[in-house]
C-alpha positions in Angstrom: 0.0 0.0 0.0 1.3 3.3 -1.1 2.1 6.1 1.3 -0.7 8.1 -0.3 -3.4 5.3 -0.1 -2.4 5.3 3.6 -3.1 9.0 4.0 -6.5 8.7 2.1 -7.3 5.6 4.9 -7.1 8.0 7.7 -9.1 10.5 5.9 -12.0 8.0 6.4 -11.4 7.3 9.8 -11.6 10.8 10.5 -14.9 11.5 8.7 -16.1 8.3 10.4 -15.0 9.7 13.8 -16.5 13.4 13.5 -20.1 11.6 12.2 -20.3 9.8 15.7 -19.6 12.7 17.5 -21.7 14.8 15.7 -24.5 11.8 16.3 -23.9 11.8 20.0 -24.1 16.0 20.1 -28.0 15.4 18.8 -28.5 12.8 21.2 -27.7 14.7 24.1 -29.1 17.9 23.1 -32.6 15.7 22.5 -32.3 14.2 26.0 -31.5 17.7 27.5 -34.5 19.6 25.7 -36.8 16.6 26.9 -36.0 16.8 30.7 -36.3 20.7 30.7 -39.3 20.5 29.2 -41.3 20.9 32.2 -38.9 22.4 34.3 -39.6 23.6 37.9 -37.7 26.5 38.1 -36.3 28.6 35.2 -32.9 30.3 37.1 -34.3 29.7 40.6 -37.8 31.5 39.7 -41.3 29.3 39.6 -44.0 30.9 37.2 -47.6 31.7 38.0 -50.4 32.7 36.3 -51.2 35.5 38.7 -48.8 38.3 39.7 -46.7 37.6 42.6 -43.2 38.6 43.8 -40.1 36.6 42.7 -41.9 34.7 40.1 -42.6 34.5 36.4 -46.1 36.0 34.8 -47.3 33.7 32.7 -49.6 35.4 29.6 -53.7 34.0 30.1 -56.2 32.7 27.8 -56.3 36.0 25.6 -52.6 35.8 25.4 -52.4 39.3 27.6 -50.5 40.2 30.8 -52.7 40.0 33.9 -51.3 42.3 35.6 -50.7 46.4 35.6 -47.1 47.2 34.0 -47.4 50.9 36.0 -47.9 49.3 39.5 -47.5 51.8 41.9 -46.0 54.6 39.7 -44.3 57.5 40.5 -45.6 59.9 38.2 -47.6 59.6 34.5 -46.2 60.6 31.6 -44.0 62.9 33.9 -46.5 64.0 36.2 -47.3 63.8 40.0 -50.3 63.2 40.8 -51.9 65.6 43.4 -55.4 66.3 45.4 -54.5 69.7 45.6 -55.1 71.2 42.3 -51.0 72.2 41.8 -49.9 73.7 39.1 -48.6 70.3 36.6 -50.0 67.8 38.6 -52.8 65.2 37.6 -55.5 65.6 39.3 -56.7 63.2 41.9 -59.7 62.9 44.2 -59.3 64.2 47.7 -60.5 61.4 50.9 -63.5 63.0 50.8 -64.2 62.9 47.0 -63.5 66.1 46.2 -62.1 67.6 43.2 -59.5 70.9 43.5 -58.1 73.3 40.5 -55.2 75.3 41.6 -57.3 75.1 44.9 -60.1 77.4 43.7 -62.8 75.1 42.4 -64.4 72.0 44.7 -67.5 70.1 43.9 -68.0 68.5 47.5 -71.7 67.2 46.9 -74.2 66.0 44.3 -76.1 69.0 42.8 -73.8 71.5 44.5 -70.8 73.6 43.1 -68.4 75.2 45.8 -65.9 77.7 44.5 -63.4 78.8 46.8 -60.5 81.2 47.0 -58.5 79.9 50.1 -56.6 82.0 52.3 -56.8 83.1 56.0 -60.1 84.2 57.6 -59.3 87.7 56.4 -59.2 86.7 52.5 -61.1 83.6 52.6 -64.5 84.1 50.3 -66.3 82.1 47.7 -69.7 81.0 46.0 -72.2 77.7 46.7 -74.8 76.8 44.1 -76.9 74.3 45.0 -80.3 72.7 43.2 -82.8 71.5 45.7 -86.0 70.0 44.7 -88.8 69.7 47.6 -92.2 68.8 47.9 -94.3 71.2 50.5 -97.5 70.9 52.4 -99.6 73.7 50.7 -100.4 76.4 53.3 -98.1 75.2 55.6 -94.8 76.6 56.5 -92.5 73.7 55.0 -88.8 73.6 55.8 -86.7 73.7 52.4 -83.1 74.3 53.2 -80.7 75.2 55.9 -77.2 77.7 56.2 -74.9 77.1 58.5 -71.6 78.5 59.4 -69.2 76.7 61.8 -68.6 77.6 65.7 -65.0 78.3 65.2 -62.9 77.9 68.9 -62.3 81.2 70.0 -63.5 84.2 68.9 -63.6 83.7 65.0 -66.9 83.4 64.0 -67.4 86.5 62.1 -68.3 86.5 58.2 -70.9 87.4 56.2 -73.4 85.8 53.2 -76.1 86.4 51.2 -78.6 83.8 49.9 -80.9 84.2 46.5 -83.4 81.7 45.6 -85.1 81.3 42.3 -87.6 78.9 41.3 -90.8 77.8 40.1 -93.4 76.0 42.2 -95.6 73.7 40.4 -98.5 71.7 41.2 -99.7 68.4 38.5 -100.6 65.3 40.0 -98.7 63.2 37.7 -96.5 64.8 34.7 -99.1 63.8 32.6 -102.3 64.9 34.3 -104.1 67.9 33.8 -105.1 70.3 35.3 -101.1 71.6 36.2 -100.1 75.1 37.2 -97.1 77.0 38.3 -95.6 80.0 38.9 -91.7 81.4 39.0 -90.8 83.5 41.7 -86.9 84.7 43.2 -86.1 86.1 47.1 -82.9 87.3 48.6 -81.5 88.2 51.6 -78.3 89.0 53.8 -76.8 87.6 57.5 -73.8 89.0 59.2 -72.3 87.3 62.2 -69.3 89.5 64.5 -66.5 87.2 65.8 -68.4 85.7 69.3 -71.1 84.2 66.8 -73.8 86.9 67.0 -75.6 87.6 63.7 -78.4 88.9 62.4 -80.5 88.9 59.1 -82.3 91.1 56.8 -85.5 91.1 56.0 -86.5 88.8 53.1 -86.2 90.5 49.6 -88.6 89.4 46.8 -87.0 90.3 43.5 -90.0 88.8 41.1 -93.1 87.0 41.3 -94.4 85.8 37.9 -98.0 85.4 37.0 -99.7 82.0 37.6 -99.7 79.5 34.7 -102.6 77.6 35.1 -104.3 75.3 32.3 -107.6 75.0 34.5 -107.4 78.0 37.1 -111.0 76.7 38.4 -109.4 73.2 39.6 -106.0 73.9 40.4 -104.0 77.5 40.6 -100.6 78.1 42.6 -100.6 81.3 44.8 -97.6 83.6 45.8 -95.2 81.8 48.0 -94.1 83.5 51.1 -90.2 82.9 52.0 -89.3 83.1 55.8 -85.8 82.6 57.6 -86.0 81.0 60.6 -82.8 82.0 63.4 -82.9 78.3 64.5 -79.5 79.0 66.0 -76.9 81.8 65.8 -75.1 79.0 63.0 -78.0 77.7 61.9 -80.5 79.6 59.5 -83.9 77.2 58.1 -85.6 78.7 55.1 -88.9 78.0 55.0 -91.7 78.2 51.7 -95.6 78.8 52.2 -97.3 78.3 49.3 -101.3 77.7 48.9 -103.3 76.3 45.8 -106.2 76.7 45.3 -109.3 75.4 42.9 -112.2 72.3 43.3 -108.8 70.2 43.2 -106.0 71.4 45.1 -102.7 69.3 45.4 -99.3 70.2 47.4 -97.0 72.1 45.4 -93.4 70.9 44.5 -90.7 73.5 44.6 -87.8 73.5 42.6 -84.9 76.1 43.5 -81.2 77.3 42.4 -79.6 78.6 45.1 -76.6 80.9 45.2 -74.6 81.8 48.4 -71.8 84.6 48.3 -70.1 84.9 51.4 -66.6 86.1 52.8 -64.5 86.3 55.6 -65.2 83.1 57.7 -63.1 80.7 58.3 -65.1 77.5 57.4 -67.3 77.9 54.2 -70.8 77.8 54.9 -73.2 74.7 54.7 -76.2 74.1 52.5 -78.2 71.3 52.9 -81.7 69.9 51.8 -84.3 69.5 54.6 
């Protein structure tokens, strides 16, 4: 056998020798991929289909993450978030629901609208608008609303507001009954209160009374309500509405009211509410 016959033998051999090898490589790579298949752990951490710490969130049936990717975060889209009202901030509700702009606007309670310029006692002053909707006993002095103003500790008690109200009374049976009949009509007036607590009011103001609007006068027609403020306490002033209807079929009237309060100086805004 010639020496290059020789060197072609080992050639062969060689080939032979790298096939095997390359055989057991696939093997072993097979027999690897198998038992990892179901691993336990991938580098130390278990998965889960729920969000936990330590652990790898697994996508669900929609092939979405269940989870929040913000979490907790610091700011949005550069931004604090703030109850407040500051300047470049978004805007969050306060404990108590409220909602603050540059801490001049609050909206504290269905069908009101606070707006407040805060301050010390000195400079504090603002505007409530409330809607109040509330059925009387006709010629009866009916309790509709209430102001109040806070006993402050010490002697701080002194501010001042005035109250309009402006509204129609109405009186149908059902909203589609007939005979119906109304009538618009707007009051006003003041209270002052010095720093002990002692106030006083003015007399009741009526701006306008319209004309009755009656579709059957002889059955059913509204009268002139009569507005009275009742000094239930030195913080505590009930506005009351008389109103009478007449006709061969009287009913008890329904008011319905926007009410506006400008006041200044005290230290805790005043407080409507619905009686």
């Amino acid at each position: 056998m010639s020496e290059l016959d020789g060197l072609w033998r080992e050639i062969g051999a060689l080939r032979r020798r790298v096939a095997e090898l390359e055989a057991l490589e696939r093997v072993g790579s097979a027999a690897v991929a198998d038992t990892a298949g179901d691993a336990d752990t991938v580098d130390t951490l278990h998965a889960s289909a729920v969000a936990a710490a330590n652990t790898l969130l697994a996508l669900d049936a929609a092939s979405k993450l269940p989870a929040s990717i913000t979490g907790d975060a610091d700011t949005v889209d550069g931004l604090h978030a703030a109850t407040s009202g500051a300047d470049a901030h978004v805007l969050a509700t306060d404990a108590s629901g409220n909602v603050r702009v540059d801490g001049h606007l609050l909206m504290p309670t269905p069908g009101q609208r606070r707006i407040e310029v805060p301050g010390t006692n000195a400079t504090r002053y603002g505007v409530i608008e409330a809607v109040v909707r509330k059925q009387l006993t006709r010629a009866t002095d009916t309790a509709v609303l209430t102001v109040t103003t806070t006993d402050e500790s010490g002697s701080t008690d002194a501010g001042s507001y005035q109250v309009y109200i402006e509204g129609v009374v109405h009186a149908s049976a059902a909203a589609s009954s007939q005979p119906s009949t109304a009538r618009g009509f707007a009051r006003a007036f003041a209270r002052t209160m010095n720093a002990g607590g002692g106030g006083v009011n003015t007399p009741v103001l009526t701006i306008y009374d319209t004309d009755p609007a009656s579709n059957n006068a002889s059955v059913r027609k509204v009268g002139v309500p009569t507005v009275t403020v009742v000094e239930t306490s030195e913080y505590v002033q009930t506005v009351t509405i008389n109103c009478d209807v007449t006709g061969t079929g009287p009913i008890d009237p329904i008011v319905t009211l926007f009410v506006r309060i400008e006041w200044g100086t005290f230290v805790s805004a005043p407080v409507v509410a619905v009686k």
